[in-house]
N, C-alpha and C positions, 0 to 999 in steps of 0.2 A: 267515731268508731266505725272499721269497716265492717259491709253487712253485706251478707247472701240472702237471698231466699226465691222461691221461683214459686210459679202457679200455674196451673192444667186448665186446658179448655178443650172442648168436644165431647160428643153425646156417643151413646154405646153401637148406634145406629147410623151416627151421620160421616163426614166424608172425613173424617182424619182425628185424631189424636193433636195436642201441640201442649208442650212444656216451655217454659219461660224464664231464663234461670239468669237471674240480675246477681251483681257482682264478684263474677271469679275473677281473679287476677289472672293478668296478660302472663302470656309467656307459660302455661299449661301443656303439654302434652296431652291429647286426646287421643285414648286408644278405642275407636270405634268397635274394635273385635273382643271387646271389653262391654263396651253395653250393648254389641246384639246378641250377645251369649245372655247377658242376665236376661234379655227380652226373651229367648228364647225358653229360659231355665223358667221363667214365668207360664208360658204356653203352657209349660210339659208339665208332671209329677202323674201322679197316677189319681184317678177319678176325676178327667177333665171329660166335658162335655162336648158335642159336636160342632161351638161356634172357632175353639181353638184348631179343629181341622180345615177352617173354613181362611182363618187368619194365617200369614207367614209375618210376624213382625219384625221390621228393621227400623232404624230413626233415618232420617231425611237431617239435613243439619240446614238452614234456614240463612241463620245469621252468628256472627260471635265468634266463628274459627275460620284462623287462614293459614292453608298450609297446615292443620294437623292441629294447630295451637289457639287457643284462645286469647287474640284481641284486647280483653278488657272493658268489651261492649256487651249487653244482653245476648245469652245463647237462646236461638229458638230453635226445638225441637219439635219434628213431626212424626206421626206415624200413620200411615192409610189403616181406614177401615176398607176389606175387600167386601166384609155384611153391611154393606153402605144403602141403607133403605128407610132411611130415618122418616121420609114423607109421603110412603106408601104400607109402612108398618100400622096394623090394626091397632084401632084404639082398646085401652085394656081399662071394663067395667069392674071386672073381678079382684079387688086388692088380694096380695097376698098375705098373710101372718109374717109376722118379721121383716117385711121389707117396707120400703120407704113408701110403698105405694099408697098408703088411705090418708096416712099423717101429710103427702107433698098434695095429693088432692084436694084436702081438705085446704091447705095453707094456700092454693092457687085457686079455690072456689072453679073447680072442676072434674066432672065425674069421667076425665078420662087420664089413667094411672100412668099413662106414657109417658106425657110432660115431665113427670118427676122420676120415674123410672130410667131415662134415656142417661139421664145423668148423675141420680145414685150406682148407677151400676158398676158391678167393678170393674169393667173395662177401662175405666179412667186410671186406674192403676198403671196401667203399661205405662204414661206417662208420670208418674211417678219415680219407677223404674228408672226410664231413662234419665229423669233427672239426678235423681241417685246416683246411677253409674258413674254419670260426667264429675257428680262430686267427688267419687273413687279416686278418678284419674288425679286431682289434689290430694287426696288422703295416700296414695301411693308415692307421692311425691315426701313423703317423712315416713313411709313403711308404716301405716298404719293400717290395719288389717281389721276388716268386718265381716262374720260369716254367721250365716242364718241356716236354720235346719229345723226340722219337725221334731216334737220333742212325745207329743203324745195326739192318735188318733185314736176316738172316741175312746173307749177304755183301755187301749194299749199301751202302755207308757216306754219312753228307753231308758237307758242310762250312758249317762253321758260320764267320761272320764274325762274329772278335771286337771290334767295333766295332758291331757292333746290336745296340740299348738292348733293354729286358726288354717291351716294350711291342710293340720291333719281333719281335723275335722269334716273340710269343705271336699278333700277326697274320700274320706268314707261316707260321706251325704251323698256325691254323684255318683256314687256304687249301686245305685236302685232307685227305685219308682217312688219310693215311699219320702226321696230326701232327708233319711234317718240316717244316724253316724253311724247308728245301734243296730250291726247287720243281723243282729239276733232277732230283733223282733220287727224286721220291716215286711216280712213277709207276712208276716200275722195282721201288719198295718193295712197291707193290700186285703189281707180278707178279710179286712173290720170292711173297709169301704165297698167290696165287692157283695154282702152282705146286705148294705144297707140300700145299695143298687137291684138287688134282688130283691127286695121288701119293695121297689119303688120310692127310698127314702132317702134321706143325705145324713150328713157324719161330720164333724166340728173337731177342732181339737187346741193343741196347743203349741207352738213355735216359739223358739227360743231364739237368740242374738247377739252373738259376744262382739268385740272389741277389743284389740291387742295391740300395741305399739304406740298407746298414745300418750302424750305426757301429763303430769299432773298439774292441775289449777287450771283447766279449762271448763267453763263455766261461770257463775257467778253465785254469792251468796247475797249480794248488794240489793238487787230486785229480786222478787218471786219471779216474775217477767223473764227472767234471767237465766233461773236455777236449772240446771243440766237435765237433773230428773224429771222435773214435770214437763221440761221439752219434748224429752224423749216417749215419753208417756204421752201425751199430747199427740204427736206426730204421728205412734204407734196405734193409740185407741184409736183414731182417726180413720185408720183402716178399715174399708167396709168388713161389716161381720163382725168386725173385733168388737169385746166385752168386757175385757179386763186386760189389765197390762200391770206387774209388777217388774220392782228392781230386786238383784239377789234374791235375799232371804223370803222376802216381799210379805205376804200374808202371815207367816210361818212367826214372822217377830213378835206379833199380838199375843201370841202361848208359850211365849221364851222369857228366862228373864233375861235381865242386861247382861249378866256373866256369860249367857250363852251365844250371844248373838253379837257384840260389837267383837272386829277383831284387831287383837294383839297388834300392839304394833312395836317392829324392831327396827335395826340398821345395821347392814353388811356392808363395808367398804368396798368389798370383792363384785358387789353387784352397782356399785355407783354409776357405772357406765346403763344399766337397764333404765326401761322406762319410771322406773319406780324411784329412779335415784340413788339408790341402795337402801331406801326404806325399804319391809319385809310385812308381812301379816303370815299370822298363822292360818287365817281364813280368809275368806270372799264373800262374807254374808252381805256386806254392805254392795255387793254388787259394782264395786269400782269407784260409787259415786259418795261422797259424804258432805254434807253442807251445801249440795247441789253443784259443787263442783266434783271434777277426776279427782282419785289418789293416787293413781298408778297403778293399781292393780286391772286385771280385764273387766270390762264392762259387763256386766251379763242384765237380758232385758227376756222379760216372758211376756206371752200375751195370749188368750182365751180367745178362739174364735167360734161363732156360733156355728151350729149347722145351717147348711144354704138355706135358704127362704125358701126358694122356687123347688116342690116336690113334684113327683111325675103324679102319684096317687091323688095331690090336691089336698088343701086344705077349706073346712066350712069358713064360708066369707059372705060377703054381701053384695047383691048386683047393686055398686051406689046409684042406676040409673032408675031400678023398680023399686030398692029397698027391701029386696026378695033376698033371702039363704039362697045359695047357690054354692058350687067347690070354686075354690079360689082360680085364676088362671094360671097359664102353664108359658114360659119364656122361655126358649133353649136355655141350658141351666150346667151346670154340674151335678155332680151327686157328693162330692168333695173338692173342695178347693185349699184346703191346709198346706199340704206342698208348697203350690204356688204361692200363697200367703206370704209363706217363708222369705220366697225371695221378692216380695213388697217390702215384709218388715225389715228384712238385711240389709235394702237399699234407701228405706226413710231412716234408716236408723242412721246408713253412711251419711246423709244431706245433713243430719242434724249435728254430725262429730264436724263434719267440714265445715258449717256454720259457725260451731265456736271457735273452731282451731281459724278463720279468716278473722273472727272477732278479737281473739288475744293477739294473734302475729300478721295481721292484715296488713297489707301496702295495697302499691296498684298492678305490682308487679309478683310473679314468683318470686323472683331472685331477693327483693325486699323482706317477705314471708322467710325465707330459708333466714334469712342473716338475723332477722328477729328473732326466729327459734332458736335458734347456736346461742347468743347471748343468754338470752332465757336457762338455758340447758347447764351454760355455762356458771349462771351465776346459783344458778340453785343446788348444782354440784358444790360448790363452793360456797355453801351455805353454812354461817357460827363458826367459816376457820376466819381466823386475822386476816385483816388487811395486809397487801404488800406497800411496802411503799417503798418509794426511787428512793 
């Protein structure tokens, strides 16, 4: 079975960023102005802190593309740090509450929080990102479409109409700061966060993630190792800050009974051509995914992100060098980071769709992948009619 997956290396301080992205098939289109836009959409949203005025990020491409396209060999990607101070940065006694700092200390038997800080941080994200993007460029190669947006900050919530395509969505998300669809209430979004910046405090919230264009049976039910959902979940929780991650309906099932929550399922011939096949549901609770594989319907993925760790105000902590109460320390920081979140989780979410779709229709090539998927399309369209025969 062909297999993708890639992995991050560099610290939030030191000279670069670098993404590692093992087996795309050859013959890709790489559209570079495709992941310095998400690098950028990451930078931006509204409640970012001073290290994002400090960074301009773009990817450096290493190895894996030539001429535009990718090879069939390991992509590596890079990105400069310009806050490049990794071995003249103070060391940090003061752990924070919620951050990685007392539990990486404690696990590296040392009272200085850097060590583990340098590389919890979410600056590793950006390469994330990029790795994501580059997966896009395959996912665009079968119009599959993945868009991420803010769904609720601190107590603000939107509403999202489930009848706006992935296209509609991702231009009423970059209509504002807030990367909300919901231009009703992104401005009330900016002044939850502007608010908690006035308090000297930070502000958490929740991002959402659809999926549109993909076809059904990607995944597996065979292993758990496998299953689409706990990848995705998986990849998502994964995310610094993140604390929750559901699919669909997600918590909401536990107080429902069955009648209300699994959905109907029909079949229009008229729609045999859609991703769905011309299979129908009256709903989406299932969130796209059943059995841990697709049904065809959109994917939708939520995820709870905590408030930043690092506050201006401080939190009570411990000098682990005196073992004295002290306020926690202070790291250039945000005051919200949810926005940008958004387009972390929009872009791990991409790596993880492009991951099954190389697993089901994998070759070594594009052109291999295209002709696997037509078969596929073809034969499940024509699926319970008669055989022809000569």
């Amino acid at each position: 079975m062909a297999t993708l997956d890639y992995r991050t290396a560099g610290e939030s301080h030191g000279q670069k960023l670098i993404a590692l992205v093992e087996g795309m098939p050859a013959g890709v289109r790489v559209d570079f102005d495709l992941i310095n836009r998400e690098l950028r959409r990451r930078q931006g949203g509204y409640g970012r802190g001073g290290r994002m005025k400090i960074e301009s990020d773009e990817v450096n491409v290493v190895s894996g593309i030539r001429g535009h396209e990718t090879i069939g060999t390991p992509v590596a990607l890079e990105i400069a740090n310009k806050d490049w101070r990794i071995d003249t940065a103070p060391p940090v006694h003061r752990p924070r509450p919620g951050h990685a700092d007392l539990a990486g200390s404690l696990k590296q038997l040392t009272t200085d929080c850097r060590s583990t800080l340098e590389r919890a941080s979410a600056r590793e994200t950006a390469a994330r990102v990029a790795a994501g993007a580059l997966a896009r460029c395959l996912l665009n190669e079968f119009d599959i479409e993945v868009v991420g947006y803010v769904r609720r900050i601190h107590t603000v919530e939107a509403k999202i109409n489930p009848a706006w395509s992935a296209s509609e969505l991702a231009a009423r998300r970059d209509a504002n700061e807030a990367y909300c669809p919901d231009d009703a209430v992104a401005d009330a979004m900016i002044d939850a966060i502007r608010a908690a910046k006035k308090d000297k405090d930070t502000a958490g919230g929740i991002v959402e993630v659809q999926v549109h264009g993909h076809p059904p049976g990607l995944g597996s039910t065979a292993r758990w190792q496998d299953k689409l959902d706990g990848r995705l979940m998986q990849a998502v929780g994964s995310i610094q800050a993140f604390k929750g991650v559901e699919i669909g309906m997600g918590f909401q099932v536990a107080s429902r009974l069955g009648s209300e929550v699994h959905d109907e399922i029909g079949y229009d011939a008229a729609k045999r051509d859609t991703p769905a096949l011309g299979f129908t549901r009256s709903t989406n609770n299932a969130g796209g995914i059943e059995g841990g594989m697709t049904n065809g319907q959109p994917i939708m993925v939520r995820a709870a992100m905590k408030p930043i760790s690092t506050l201006l105000k401080g939190l009570p902590s411990v000098n682990l060098e005196t073992k004295q109460p002290e306020q926690s320390d202070y790291e250039r920081s945000d005051v919200c980071s949810v926005p940008a979140a958004s387009v972390v989780a929009e872009n791990v979410v991409a790596f993880e769709m492009a991951r099954v779709l190389v697993e089901k229709f994998g070759g070594d090539t594009l052109q291999e992948m295209r002709a696997a998927y037509e078969r596929f399309l073809l034969a499940a369209r024509n699926l319970g009619e008669p055989r022809r025969t000569e």
